[in-house]
N, C-alpha and C positions, 0 to 999 in steps of 0.2 A: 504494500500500500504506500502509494506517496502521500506524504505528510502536508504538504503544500502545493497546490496545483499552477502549475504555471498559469493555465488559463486566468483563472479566480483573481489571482494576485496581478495581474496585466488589468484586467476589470477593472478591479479594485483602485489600484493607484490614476486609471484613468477617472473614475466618480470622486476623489479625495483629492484632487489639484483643481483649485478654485480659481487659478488664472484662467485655464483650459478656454478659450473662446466654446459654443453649443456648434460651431460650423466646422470647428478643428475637432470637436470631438468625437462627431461622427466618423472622421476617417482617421485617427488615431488609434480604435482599438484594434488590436492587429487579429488575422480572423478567426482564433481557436477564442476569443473572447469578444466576438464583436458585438457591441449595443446594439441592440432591435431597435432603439425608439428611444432617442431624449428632447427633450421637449422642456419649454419652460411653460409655467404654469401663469405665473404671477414674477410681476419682481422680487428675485429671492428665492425664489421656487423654481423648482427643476425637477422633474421624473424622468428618470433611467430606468430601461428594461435590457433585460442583461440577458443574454443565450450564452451560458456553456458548457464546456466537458464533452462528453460525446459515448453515442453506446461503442462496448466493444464487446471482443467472443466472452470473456467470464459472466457476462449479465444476459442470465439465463432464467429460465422459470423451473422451481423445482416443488416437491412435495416435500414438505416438511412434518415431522412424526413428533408426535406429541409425547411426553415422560412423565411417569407417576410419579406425586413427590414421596413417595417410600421407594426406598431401593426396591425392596421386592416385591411392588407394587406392581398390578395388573396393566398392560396396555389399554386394552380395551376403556374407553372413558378418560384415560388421564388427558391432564389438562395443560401439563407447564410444555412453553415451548425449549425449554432449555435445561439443564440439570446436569450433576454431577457425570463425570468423565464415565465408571461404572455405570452405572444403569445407561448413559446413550450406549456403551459398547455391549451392554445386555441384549437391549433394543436391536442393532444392528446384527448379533447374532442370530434374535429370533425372525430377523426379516432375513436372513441367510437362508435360514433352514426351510422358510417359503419361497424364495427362489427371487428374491429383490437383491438389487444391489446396489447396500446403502453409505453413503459418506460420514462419516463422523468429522462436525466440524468444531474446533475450536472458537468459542465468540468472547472477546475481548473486550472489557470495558475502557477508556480514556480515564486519562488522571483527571479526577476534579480537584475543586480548593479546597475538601473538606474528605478524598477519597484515593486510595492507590490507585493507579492504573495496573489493572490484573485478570487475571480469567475471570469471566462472568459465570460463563458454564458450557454444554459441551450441546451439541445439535445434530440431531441424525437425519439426514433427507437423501430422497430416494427420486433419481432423474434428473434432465438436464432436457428442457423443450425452451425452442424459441419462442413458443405461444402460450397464453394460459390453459388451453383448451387440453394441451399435453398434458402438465401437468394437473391438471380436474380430472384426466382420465386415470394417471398414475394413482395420482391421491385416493379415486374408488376403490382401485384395486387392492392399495393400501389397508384400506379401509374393511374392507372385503376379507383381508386377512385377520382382522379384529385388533385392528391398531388406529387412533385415533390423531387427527393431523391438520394439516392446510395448507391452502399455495403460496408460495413465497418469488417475488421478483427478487434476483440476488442482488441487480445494483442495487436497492434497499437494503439493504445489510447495514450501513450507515458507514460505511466505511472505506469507500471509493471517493478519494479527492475529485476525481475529471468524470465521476457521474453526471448525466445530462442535467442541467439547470436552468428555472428561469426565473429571475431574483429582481423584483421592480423596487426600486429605492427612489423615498422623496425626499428630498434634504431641502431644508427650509432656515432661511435668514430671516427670522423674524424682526429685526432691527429694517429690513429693506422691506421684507410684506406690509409692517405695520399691523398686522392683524394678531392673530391667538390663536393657541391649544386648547382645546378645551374638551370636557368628560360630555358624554351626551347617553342620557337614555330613552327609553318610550315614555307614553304619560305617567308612568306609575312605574317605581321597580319590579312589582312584582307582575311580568310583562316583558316579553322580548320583540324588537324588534330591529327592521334590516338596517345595514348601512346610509343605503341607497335615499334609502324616506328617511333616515336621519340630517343626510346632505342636504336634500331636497326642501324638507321644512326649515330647516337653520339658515340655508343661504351658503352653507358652508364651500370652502372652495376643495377640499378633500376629506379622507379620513381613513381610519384605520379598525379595525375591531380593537377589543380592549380587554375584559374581565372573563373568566372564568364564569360560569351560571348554573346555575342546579336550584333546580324547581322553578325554574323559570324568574330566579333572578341572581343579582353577581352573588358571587362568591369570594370571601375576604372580605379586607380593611377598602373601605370607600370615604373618602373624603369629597365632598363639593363643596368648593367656594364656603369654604371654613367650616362646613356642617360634617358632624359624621353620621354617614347614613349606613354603614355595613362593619358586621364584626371583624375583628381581626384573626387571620389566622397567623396564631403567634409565633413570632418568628421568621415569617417567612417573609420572600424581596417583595419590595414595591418601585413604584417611582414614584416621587415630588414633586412637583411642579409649581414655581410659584410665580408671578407678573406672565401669567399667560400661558407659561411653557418658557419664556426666557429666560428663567432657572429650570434643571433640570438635575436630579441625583438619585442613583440608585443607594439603596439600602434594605437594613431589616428591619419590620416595625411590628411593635405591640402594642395590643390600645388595652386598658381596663377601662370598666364603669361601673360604676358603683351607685346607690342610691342608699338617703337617708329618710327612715323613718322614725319620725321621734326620734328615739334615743339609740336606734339602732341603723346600723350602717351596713346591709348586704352587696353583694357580687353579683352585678348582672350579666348574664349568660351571654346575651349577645342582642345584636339591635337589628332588626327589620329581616328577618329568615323566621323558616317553619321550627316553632320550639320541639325541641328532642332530638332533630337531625345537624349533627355540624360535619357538612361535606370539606372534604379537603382537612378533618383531624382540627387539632391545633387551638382548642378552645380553652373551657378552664372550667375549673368546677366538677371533676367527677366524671369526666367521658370515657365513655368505654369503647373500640379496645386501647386509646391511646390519648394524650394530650398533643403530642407530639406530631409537626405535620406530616397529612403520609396523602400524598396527590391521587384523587379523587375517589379516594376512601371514606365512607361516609358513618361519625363516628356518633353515638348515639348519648342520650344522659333524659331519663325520666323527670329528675327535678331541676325544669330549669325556669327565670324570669330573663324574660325576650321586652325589651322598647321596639315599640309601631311607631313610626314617623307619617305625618299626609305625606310623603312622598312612596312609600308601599303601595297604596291603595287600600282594597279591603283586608283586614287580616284575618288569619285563619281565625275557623271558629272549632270549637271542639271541648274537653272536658278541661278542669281547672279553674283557674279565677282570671281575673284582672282590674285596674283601677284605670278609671278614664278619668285624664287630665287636661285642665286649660293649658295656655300659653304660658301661665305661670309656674305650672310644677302643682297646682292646687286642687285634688281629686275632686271631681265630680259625680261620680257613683264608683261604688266598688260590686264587682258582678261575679256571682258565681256560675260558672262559665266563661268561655270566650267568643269573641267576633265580632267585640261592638266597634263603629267606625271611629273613627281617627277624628279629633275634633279638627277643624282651622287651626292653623297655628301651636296644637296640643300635640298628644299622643296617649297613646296606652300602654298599660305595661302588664305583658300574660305573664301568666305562672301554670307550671303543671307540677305532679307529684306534690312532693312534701314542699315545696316553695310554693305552692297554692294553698296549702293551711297557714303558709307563713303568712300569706298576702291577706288572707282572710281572719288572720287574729292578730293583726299589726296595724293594718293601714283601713282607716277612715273616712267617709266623703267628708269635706272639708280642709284635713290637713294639706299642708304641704309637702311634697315628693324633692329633694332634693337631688340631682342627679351631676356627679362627678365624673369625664371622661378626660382621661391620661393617656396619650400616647404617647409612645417611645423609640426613638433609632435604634441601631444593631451594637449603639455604643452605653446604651442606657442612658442618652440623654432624653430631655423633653421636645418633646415636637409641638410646639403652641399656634396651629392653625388658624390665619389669618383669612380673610373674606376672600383672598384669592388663590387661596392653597387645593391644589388639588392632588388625591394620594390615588392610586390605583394599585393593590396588593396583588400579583399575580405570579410573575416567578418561572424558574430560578433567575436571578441575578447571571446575567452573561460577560460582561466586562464590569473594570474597573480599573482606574488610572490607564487604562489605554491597554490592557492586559485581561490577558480568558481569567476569570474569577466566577467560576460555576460552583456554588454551594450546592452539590444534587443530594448531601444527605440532608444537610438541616432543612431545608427546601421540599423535603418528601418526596424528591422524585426518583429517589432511589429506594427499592426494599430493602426491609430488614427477610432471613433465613432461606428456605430451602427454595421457594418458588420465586426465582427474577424475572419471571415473564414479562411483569409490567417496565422494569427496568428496562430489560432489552426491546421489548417493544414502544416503549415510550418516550425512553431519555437516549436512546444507544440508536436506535434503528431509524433512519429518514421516515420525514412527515413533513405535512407543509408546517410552516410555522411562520410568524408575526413578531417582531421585532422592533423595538424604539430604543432611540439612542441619542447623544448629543457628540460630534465633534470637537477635533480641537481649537475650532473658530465659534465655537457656539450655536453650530446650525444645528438643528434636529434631524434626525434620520429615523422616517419610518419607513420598516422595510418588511417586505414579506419573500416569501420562498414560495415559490408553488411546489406541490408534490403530489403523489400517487397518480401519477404519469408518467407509464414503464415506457421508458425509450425515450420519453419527450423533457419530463423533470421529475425528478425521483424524491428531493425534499431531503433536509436535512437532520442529524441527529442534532441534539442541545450542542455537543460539544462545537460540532460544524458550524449552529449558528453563529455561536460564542466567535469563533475565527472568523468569521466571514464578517461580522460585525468591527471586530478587529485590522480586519481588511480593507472595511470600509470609510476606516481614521475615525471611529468610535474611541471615545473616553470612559465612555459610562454607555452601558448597555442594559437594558431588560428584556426577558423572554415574554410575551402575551399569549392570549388564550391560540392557539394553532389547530390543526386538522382543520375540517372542516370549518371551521369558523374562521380562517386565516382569509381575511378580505381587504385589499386596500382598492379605494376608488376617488375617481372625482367627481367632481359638478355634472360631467360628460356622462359618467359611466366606470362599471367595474373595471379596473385597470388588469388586475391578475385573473387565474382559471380554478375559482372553488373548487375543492375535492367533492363536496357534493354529488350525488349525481343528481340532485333535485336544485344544482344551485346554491345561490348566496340563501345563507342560511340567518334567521332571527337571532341577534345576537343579544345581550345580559346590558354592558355599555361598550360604545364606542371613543373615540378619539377623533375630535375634527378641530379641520383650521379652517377658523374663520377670520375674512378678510377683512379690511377695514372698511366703513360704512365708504358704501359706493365703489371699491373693487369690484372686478367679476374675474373667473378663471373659467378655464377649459376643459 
């Protein structure tokens, strides 16, 4: 495997030289990395679309056999695609002795900032077709022999530099737009919706997807224009944004919140999410199976008190209590039960389990609700949110001082024990992915990758982004929600090709620049 791709890095240094006239740059890239398409947008604004890498004979289709996580665990049904050296050479023997003949391959994870570079685990696939249809037929057969599996593109493997790519990068001089960064959802968080009608109702001149979503709204630390609207998952990257996007920094952030009643001071669970379910881990107070972040793991706690903001919409209704409050913090009724609406300006705060007897032998209509929220950097300082702060928790962290600083374990997107599956197919193996960043001139860089396009663009592992971003004279870098949700567009239309096959997909929140009153863009 080459470590750095000639093509990538020719790209690269052409996008990251800011003399470059857009007339000279067309015919500067030389053609194992030639630009498809750069265009300015606005003044200050520039989109790049980038073609490179290229297929060759190792990028082939194969069947891939699945491995019980007990050594002397059953084919039939198991689930992991990877596992110990032993059991794939098990594996391989019992497809012998059916008359298959199968590869044991060694799969390799990247050094992260928090992880060795070292064997992940070991992989048994059987065939080599240029088309998927080969390997669908292999795979029955497979299957057929009572072993359990799936088809695999190899350039996908995440570990081919000059796999085919196509990487659209916007980089933006905010100081020349005069315009802004800014978070965007639908009318309600709890409610997803497209890019496309996000640009379209704002005026915006592009944008980018953004958050993570489950249950139909983000997921993590959200911050808007100084309010916090979503928990945090603790620990884990975000980025900062503050005069618009004209500040820009990666880090880790925790938020706590707290309320007082009377004389007593609890821990509230989380702000504006379905109480009992914390997706993505990382909460507080008792979750089970972990506190600790573990990527799109969904961790659970029976006693927990959730804050409803009017920016939710309606909240869940179901068993438990809650106290509905004015503008002030000053209960209005206390309801056994939940669902009641969000007042103007107010909010609610449910309780289930034993934090719904608390709510119901403590808190009375009239009192006061005090509520306290602390957030904090990856250094344990405070973060004191100002009316133009905006936080987006999503992760992992990709650069840093101009340098790959991939946290994948404290980040969750690495497993803990016996089944890496989600590792190598999540953090290890290409996907499309979404990407924001700031240069060393201060322009912002949002960038996507297309992927799961065998032969056309295959999509990147985390680490890959992490370099490419690097490549692309990034300082500070964040990974954003990807796969299918990996969207950037403009005022015109989608710029990149969703993995979808239904298309651009509803998304949790987005990222748009909007330009200054009376700009328009293309």
């Amino acid at each position: 495997m080459q470590r750095r791709s000639v093509a990538l890095l020719a790209a690269a240094a052409l996008l990251s030289t800011a003399s470059v006239p857009l007339a000279e740059a067309r015919t500067a890239v030389p053609p194992a990395a030639r630009a498809a398409d750069v265009r300015e947008l606005a003044p200050g604004v520039t989109l790049t679309s980038l073609v490179y890498g290229r297929r060759d004979a190792d990028d082939v289709w194969t069947a891939q056999v699945n491995l019980p996580e007990r050594p002397d665990g059953p084919f039939a049904g198991a689930a992991m695609a990877l596992g110990p050296r032993e059991t794939a050479l098990r594996a391989a023997e019992e497809l012998r002795a059916r008359g298959f003949a199968p590869r044991v391959e060694r799969v390799d994870a990247p050094e992260f900032a928090d992880r060795a570079a070292g064997v992940l685990g070991w992989t048994v696939r059987v065939g080599a077709y240029g088309d998927e249809a080969g390997a669908a037929a292999e795979l029955a057969r497979v299957r057929a022999a009572g072993f359990a599996g799936r088809t695999r593109y190899t350039a996908q493997d995440g570990d081919d530099e000059d796999a085919p790519q196509r990487v659209h990068v916007l980089r933006v001089d905010l100081a020349a737009l005069g315009g802004r960064l800014e978070t965007a959802h639908g009318p309600t968080l709890h409610g997803t919706e497209k890019l496309t009608d996000l640009i379209a109702r704002s005026g915006a001149l592009a944008g980018i997807n953004g958050q993570w979503f489950y249950n139909d709204a983000p997921g993590g630390l959200y911050v808007r224009d100084g309010r916090l609207l979503g928990s945090a998952t603790q620990g884990r990257a975000g980025v900062r944004l503050e005069r618009g996007g004209r500040s820009l920094s990666v880090d880790a952030f925790t938020a706590r919140v707290t309320v007082r009643a009377g004389r007593e001071t609890v821990e509230v669970d989380g702000v504006n999410r379905i109480p009992g379910e914390i997706w993505n881990c990382g909460g507080v107070g008792g979750d089970l199976p972990t506190e600790r972040p573990r990527h799109d793991v969904r961790c659970a706690d029976p006693s927990e008190l959730v804050r409803f903001t009017p920016e939710w919409g309606a909240p869940p209704s179901g068993a438990g209590a809650e106290a509905v409050l004015d503008g002030r913090g000053r209960v209005i009724e206390v309801r056994d039960g939940r669902g009641a609406p969000v007042p103007a300006g107010g909010s609610t705060l449910q309780a289930t389990g034993d934090s719904a007897a608390w709510l119901l032998r403590t808190v009375r209509a009239g009192m006061v609700l005090r509520f306290d929220e602390r957030i904090r950097d990856g250094r344990d300082r405070t973060v004191a949110p100002g009316p133009d702060t905006t936080i987006l928790q999503v992760g992992p962290a990709l650069v840093r001082d101009g340098r790959v600083a991939v946290n994948a374990v404290g980040d969750g997107v690495v497993r803990e024990g016996p089944d890496q599956s989600f590792t190598y197919d999540w953090t290890v193996r290409a996907n499309p992915r979404s990407m924001i960043g700031v240069d060393g001139e201060g322009r912002l860089l949002l960038v996507v990758a297309d992927g799961r396009r065998p032969g056309v663009s295959e999509g990147l592992g985390i680490d890959g982004a992490a370099r490419l971003m690097v490549s692309l004279g990034a300082r500070q870098a964040l990974n954003l929600d990807g796969g299918g949700s990996s969207v950037l567009a403009t005022a015109g239309g989608i710029v990149n090709r969703p993995s979808d096959a239904a298309g651009e997909r509803s998304l949790g929140t987005s990222l748009l620049l909007v330009p200054a009153a009376g700009q328009a863009g293309s």
